[in-house]
N, C-alpha and C positions, 0 to 999 in steps of 0.2 A: 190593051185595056190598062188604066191605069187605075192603080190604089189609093183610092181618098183618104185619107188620113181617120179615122171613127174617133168619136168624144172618148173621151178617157173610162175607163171601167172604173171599177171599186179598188183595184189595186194602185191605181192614178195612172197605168201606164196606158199608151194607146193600144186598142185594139187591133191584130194583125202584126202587133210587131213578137216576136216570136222567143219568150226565156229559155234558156237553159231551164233544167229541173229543177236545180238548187237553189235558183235564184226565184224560182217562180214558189218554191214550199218557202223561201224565205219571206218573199213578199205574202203570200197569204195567211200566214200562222206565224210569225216572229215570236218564237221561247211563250207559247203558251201554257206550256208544262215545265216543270225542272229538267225532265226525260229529254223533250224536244231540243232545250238548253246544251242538254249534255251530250247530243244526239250532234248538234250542228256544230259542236266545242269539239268533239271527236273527227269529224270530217274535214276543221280545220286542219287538228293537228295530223291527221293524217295527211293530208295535203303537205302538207311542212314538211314531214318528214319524205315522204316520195323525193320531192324537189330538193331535198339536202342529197339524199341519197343516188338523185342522176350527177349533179352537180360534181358530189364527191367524187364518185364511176369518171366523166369528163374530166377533172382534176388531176387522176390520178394517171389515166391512160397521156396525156400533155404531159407530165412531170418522167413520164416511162419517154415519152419521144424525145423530149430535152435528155434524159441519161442516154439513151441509146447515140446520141449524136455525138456526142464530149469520146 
């Protein structure tokens, strides 16, 4: 069976193609409120900081295997 492609919804995206959550509350409500604003400002920077914070974890464990070798 194959999947015909469906007209585009209200969101412009085609139907059957499948969002993430985040992406899908972004497309249907974009900063309707200040909250909303400050709701999706928040999950950015959360995000941010997670990814510093593996990065760093990664960084730091490499920088212990170059001492350990010397």
């Amino acid at each position: 069976m194959v999947a015909r492609p469906q007209p585009p919804d209200a969101t412009g995206c085609e139907s059957g193609v499948i969002f993430p959550s985040r992406e899908l509350q972004m497309a249907k409500k974009p900063y309707r409120s200040f909250w909303g604003a400050l709701s999706l400002t928040m999950q950015g920077l959360e995000d941010l900081f997670f990814n510093i914070y593996i990065y760093a974890g990664i960084l730091s464990l490499y920088m212990d295997m170059i001492a350990d070798k010397s």
